[in-house]
C-alpha positions as CSV (number, residue, x, y, z in Angstrom):
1,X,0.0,0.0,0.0
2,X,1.3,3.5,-0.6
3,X,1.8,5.9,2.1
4,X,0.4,9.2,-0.5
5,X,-1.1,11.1,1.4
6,X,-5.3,11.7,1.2
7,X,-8.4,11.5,3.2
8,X,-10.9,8.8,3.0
9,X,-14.4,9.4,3.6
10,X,-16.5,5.9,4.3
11,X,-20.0,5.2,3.1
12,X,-18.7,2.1,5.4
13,X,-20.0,-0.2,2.2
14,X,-18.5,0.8,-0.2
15,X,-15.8,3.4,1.1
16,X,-15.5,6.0,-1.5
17,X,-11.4,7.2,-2.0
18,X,-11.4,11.2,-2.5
19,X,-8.5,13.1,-3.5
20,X,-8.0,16.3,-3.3
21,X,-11.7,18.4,-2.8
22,X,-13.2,16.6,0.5
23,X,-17.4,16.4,0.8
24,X,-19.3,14.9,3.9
25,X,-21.2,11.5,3.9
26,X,-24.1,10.9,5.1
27,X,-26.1,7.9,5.6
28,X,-29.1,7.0,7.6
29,X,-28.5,6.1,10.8
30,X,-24.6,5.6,10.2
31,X,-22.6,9.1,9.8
32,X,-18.6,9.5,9.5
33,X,-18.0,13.1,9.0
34,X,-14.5,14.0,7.1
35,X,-12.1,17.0,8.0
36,X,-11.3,19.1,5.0
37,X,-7.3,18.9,4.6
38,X,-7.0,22.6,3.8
39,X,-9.4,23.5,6.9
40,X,-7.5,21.1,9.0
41,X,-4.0,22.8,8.4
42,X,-5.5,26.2,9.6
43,X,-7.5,24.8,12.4
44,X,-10.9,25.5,11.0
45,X,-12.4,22.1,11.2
46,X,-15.1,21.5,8.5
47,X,-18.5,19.5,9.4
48,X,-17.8,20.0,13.0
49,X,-21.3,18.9,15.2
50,X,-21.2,20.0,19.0
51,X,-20.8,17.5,21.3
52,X,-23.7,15.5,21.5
53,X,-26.0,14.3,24.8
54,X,-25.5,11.1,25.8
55,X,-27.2,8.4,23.5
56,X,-26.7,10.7,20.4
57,X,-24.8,10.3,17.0
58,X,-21.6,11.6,17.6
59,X,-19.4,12.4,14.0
60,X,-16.3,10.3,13.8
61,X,-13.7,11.1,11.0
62,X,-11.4,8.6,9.0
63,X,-8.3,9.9,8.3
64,X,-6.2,8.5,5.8
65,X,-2.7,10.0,7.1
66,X,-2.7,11.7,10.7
67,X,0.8,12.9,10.4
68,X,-0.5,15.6,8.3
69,X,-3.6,16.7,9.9
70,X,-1.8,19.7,12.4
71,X,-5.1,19.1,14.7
72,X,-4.7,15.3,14.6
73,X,-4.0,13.9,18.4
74,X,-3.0,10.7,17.6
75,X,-0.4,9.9,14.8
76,X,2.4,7.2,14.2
77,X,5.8,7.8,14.7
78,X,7.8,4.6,13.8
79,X,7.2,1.2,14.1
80,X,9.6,-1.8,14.7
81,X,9.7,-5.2,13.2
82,X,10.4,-8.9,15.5
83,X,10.9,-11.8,13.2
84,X,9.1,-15.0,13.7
85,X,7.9,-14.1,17.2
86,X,4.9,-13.1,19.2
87,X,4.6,-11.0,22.4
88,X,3.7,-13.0,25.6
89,X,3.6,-9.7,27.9
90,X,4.8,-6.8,27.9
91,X,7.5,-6.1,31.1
92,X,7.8,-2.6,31.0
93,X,7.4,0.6,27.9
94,X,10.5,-0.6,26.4
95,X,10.9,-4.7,27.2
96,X,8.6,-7.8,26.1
97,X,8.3,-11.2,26.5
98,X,8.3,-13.1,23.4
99,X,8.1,-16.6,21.7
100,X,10.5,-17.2,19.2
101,X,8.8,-19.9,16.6
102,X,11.9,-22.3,14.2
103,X,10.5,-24.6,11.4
104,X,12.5,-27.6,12.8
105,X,11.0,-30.1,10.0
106,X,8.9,-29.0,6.9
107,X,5.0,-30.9,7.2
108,X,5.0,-34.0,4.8
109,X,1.1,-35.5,3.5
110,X,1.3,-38.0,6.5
111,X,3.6,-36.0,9.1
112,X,2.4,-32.7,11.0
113,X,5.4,-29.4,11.0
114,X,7.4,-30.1,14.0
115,X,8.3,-26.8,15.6
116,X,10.8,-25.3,18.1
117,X,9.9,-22.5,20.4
118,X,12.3,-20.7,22.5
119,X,11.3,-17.4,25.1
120,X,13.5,-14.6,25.5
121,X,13.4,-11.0,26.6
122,X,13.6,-8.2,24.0
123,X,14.3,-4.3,24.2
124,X,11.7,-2.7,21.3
125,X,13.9,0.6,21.4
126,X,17.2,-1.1,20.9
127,X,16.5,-4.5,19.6
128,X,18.8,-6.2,22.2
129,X,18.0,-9.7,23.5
130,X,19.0,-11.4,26.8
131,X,17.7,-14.8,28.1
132,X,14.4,-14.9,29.9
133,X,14.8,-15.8,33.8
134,X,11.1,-16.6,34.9
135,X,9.4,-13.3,33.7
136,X,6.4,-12.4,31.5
137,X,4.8,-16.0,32.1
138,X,7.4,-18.2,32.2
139,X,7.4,-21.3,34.3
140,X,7.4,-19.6,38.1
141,X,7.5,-22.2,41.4
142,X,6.2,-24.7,39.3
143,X,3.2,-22.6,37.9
144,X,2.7,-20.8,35.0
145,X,1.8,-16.9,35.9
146,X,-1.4,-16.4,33.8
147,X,-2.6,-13.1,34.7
148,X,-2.6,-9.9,37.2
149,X,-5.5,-7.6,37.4
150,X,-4.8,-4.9,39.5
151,X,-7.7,-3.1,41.3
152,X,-8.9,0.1,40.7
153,X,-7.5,2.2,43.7
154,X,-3.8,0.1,43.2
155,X,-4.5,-1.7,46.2
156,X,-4.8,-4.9,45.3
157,X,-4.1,-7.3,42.4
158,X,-5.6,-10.4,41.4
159,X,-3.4,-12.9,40.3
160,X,-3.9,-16.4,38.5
161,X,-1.4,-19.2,38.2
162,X,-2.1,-22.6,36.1
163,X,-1.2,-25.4,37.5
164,X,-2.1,-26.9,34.3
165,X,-4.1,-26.3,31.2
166,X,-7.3,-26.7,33.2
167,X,-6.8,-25.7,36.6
168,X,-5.2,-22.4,38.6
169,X,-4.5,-21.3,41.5
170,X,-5.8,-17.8,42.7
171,X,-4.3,-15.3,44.9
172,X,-4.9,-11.5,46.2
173,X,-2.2,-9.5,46.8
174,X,-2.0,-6.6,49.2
175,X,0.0,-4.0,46.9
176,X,0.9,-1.9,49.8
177,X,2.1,-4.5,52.3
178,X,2.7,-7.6,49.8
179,X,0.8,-10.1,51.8
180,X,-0.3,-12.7,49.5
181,X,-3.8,-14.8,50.3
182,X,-4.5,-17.9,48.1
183,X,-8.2,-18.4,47.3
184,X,-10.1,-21.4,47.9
185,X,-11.9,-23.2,44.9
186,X,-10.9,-25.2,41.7
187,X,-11.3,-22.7,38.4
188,X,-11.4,-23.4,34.7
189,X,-11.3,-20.0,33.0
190,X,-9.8,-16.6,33.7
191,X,-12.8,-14.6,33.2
192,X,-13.6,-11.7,36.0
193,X,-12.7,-8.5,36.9
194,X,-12.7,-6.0,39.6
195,X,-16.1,-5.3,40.7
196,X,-14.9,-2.5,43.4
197,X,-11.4,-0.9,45.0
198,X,-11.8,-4.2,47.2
199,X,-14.2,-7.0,45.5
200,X,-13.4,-9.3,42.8
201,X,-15.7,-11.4,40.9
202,X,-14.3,-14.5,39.1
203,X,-16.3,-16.8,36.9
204,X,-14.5,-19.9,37.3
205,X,-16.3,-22.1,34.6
206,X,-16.4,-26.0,34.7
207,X,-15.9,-28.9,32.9
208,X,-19.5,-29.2,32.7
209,X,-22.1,-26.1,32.5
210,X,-20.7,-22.6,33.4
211,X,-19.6,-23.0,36.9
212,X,-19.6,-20.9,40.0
213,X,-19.5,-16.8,39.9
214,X,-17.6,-16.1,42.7
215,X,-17.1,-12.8,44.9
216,X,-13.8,-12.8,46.4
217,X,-13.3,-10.5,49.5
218,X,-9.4,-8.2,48.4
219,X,-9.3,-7.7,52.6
220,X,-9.8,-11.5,53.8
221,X,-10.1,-13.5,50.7
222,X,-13.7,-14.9,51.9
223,X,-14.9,-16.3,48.7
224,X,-19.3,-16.0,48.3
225,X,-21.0,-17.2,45.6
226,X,-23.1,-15.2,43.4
227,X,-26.7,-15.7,42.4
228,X,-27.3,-15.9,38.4
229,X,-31.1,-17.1,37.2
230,X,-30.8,-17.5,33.5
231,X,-31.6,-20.8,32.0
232,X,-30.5,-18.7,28.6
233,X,-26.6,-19.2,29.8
234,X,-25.4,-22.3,29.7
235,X,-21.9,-20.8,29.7
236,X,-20.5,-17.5,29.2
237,X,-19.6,-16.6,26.0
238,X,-17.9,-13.4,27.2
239,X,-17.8,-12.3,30.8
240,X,-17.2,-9.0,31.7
241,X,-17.1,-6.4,35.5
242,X,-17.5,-2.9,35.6
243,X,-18.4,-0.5,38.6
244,X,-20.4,-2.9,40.3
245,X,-22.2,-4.4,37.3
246,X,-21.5,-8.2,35.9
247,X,-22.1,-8.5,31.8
248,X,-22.1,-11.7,29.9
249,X,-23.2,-12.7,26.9
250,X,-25.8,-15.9,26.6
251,X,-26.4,-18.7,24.2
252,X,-28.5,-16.5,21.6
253,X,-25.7,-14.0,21.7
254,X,-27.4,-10.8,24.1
255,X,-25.4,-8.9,26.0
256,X,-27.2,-8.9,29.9
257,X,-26.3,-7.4,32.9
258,X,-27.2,-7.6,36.6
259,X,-25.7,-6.9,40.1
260,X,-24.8,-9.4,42.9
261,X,-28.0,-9.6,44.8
262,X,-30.2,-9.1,42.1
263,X,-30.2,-12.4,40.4
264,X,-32.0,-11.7,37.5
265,X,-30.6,-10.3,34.4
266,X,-31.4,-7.3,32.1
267,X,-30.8,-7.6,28.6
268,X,-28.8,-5.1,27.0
269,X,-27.5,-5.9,23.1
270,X,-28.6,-7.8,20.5
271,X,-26.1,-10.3,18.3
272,X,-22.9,-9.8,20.4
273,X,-20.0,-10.9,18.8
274,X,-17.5,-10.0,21.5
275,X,-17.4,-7.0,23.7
276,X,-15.2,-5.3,25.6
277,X,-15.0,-3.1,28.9
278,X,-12.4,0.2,29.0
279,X,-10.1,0.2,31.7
280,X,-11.7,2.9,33.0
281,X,-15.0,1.6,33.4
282,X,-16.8,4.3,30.9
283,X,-17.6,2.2,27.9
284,X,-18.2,-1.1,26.5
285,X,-16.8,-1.5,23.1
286,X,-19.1,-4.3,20.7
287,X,-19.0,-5.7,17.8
288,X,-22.1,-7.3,16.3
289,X,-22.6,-10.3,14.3
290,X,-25.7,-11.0,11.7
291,X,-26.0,-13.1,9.0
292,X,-29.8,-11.9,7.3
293,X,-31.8,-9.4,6.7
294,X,-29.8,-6.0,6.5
295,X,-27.6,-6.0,9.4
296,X,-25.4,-9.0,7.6
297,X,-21.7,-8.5,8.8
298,X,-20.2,-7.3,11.7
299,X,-20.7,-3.8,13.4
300,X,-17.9,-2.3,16.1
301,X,-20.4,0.4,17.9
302,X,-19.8,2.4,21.4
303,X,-22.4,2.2,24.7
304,X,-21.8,3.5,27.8
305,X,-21.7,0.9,30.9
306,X,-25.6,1.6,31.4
307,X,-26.2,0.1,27.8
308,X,-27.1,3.2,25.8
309,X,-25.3,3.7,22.3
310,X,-22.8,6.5,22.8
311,X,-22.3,8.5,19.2
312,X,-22.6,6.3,15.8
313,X,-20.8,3.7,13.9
314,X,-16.9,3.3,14.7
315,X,-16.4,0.3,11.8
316,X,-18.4,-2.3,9.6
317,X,-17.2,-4.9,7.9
318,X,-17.7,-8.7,7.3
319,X,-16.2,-9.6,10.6
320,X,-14.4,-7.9,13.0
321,X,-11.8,-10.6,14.7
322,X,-10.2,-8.5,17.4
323,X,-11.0,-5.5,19.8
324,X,-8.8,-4.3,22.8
325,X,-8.6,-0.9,24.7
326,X,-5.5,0.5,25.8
327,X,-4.4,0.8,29.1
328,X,-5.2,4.5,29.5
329,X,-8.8,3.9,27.7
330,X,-7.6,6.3,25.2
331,X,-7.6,4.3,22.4
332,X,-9.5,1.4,20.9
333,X,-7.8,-1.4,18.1
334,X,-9.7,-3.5,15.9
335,X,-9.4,-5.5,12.8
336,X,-11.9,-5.9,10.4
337,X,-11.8,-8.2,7.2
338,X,-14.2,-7.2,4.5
339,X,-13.9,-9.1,1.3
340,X,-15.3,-6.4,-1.2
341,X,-11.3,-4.7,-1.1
342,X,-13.5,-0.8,-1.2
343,X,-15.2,-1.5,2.8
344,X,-12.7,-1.1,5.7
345,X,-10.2,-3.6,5.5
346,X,-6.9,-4.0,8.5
347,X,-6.3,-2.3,11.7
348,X,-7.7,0.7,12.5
349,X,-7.6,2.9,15.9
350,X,-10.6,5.0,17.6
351,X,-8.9,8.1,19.2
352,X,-11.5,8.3,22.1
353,X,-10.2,12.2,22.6
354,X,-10.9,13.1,18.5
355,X,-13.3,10.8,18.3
356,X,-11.3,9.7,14.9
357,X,-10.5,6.0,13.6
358,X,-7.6,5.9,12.5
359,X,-6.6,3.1,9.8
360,X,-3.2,1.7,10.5
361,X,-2.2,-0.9,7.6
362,X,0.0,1.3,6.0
363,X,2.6,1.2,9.0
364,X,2.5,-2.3,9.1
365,X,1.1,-3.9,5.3
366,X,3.8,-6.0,3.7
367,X,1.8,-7.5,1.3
368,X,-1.7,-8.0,-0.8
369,X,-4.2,-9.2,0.3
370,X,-4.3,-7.4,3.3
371,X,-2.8,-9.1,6.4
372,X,-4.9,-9.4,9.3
373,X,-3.8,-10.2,13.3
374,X,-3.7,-14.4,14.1
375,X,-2.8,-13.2,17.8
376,X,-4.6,-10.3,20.0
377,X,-3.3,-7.1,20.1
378,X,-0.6,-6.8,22.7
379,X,-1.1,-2.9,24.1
380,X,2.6,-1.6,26.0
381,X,1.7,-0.7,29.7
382,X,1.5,3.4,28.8
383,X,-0.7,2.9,26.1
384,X,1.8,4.1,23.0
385,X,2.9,0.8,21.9
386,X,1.0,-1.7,20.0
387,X,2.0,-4.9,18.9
388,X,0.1,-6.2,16.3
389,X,1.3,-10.3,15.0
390,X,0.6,-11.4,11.6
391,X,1.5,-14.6,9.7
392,X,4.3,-13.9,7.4
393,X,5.6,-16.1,4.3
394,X,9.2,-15.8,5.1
395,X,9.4,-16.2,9.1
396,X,5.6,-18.0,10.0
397,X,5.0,-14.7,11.9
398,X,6.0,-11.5,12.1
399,X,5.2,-8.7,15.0
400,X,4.9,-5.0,14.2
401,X,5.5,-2.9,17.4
402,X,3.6,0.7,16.4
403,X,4.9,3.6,18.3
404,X,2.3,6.5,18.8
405,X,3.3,10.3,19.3
């Protein structure tokens, strides 16, 4: 793809490439507005609503090249290239964990690839390597360190530890004074989240139906079990906590929501694909799945934790695969594949400040058709890195660390 520079403005199917004189589109229901390039360089934004009320369209722009817009917040400013390897976590802004993957033996019609994976720890700003000691979820006092989910006050963290592929250990640490409590009680996911400064709810899952929801005390670690009637969720497809509030999504698909004690649901969305929760507890990103009628494909819309649709339509596409907030709640990545090559097609970022989505493919495009992401995106621990893994035909895969200014 060519790095010209230009502004698209998306009828989201088809998108409609303009060049140099910009016009608005408009669509019913769904509404991008575009900036006018010679507006944008003097500050006078064109097509500019007010902010709207809660529940209203909001106007979102697409902007081909944000290097060049002088109001633009977000913008690229390099990116850098690890061969054949995929982050595992990321240890600090400038260090990562990654899995190094080596074609040992080429796959015959009767033998399966054999592969060789090695860890190691790599510096993103210098590209130097040293062995990996036990961090980023390597092989710790005979566990394997899953996941820390640190509360919202920085009290506490929650922290899971598989014993093997099916069962973990669970523990709360005291961030201030480092005493660690192990909770009681087999688990089989690593759904949950922090449903206060001091209350964590986990929904363990089972072998058989979904399992327990349990509310784990930060202070004590006194585990309770929470009350769910819903004969519509069999299991959780997604599971989800946010300022006291549990969402899930049930066996047709709905978004619900409820609060321990009340033990019946409310429904919230319709064909949930996946969603999403902002670290900062103020919106759920979705994406929607349909296959008749006219809301075939995939949607990526905006609601508030109360379930109302905050501004219009962020992306739309045949699917869209992955979606992931940065830390800081400040930006949104997602990747949607759209087989007409004129709809939205790649990586693209939502700029929650400008309200802009930003399409990224060409920092990271090496080759047609358009890549898209066979891991999730990997966000660095300020928010201005992301790591985005893609198969590659020379090395099996191929990460592409993107630096924003």
């Amino acid at each position: 793809m060519k790095r010209n520079a230009g502004i698209y403005c998306i009828k989201l199917l088809p998108a409609v490439v303009l060049s140099l004189a910009v016009t608005a589109c408009q669509s019913s229901g769904d509404r991008l507005t575009v900036v006018d390039s010679d507006a944008s360089r003097t500050g006078q934004q064109q097509n500019q609503s007010p902010e709207p009320a809660p529940g209203g369209e909001r106007d979102l722009t697409v902007v081909k090249t944000p290097a060049q817009q002088a109001d633009q917040r977000l913008a690229v400013a390099r990116t850098h290239r690890i061969a054949a390897s995929s982050i595992q976590s990321w240890l600090s802004e400038d260090e990562v964990s990654i899995e190094t993957t080596k074609l040992v033996k080429a796959g015959t019609a009767t033998e399966e690839p054999k592969y060789e994976y090695t860890s190691s720890i790599l510096n993103v700003s210098t590209g130097q390597s040293r062995e990996s000691t036990g961090e980023g979820g390597q092989q710790v006092d005979g566990h394997m360190l899953v996941k820390e989910t640190i509360s919202p006050d920085g009290g506490y963290s929650f922290i899971q530890k598989w014993k093997d592929k099916y069962i973990a250990d669970n523990f709360v640490k005291n961030l201030h004074t480092g005493e660690m409590l192990q909770i009681k009680g087999d688990n089989y996911l690593e759904r949950g989240g922090w449903l206060n400064a001091d209350t964590y709810i986990l929904a363990a899952g089972s072998m058989s139906g979904r399992g327990e929801i349990r509310q784990i005390s930060a202070a004590d670690g006194k585990v309770t079990t929470v009350t769910l009637e819903d004969a519509e969720a069999e299991m959780f497809g997604q599971f989800g906590v946010s300022h006291g509030r549990i969402y899930y999504t049930d066996n047709h698909k709905v978004l619900k929501v409820f609060e321990p004690g009340q033990s019946k649901p409310v429904s919230l969305i319709q064909d949930v694909w996946s969603f999403e929760i902002s670290p900062d507890s103020q919106y759920i990103a979705v994406s929607t799945v349909a296959q008749s009628g006219d809301s075939k494909g995939s949607k990526l819309l905006i609601y508030d934790t109360a379930g109302s649709l905050q501004g219009s339509l962020i992306g739309k596409g045949d699917l869209i695969s992955y979606i992931s907030w940065s830390p800081d709640s400040a930006k949104l990545a997602f990747d949607v594949y759209t087989e007409d090559k004129s709809g939205m097609n790649g990586v693209y970022i939502f700029d929650t400040r400008s309200g802009r989505v930003i399409p990224l493919a060409q920092y990271y495009a090496s080759s047609d058709p358009m890549p898209h992401p066979v891991y999730p995106f990997s966000w660095s621990p300020s928010g201005n890195r992301l790591g985005i893994t893609l198969d590659d035909p020379k090395s099996l895969l191929v990460t592409q660390v993107i630096d924003f200014k």
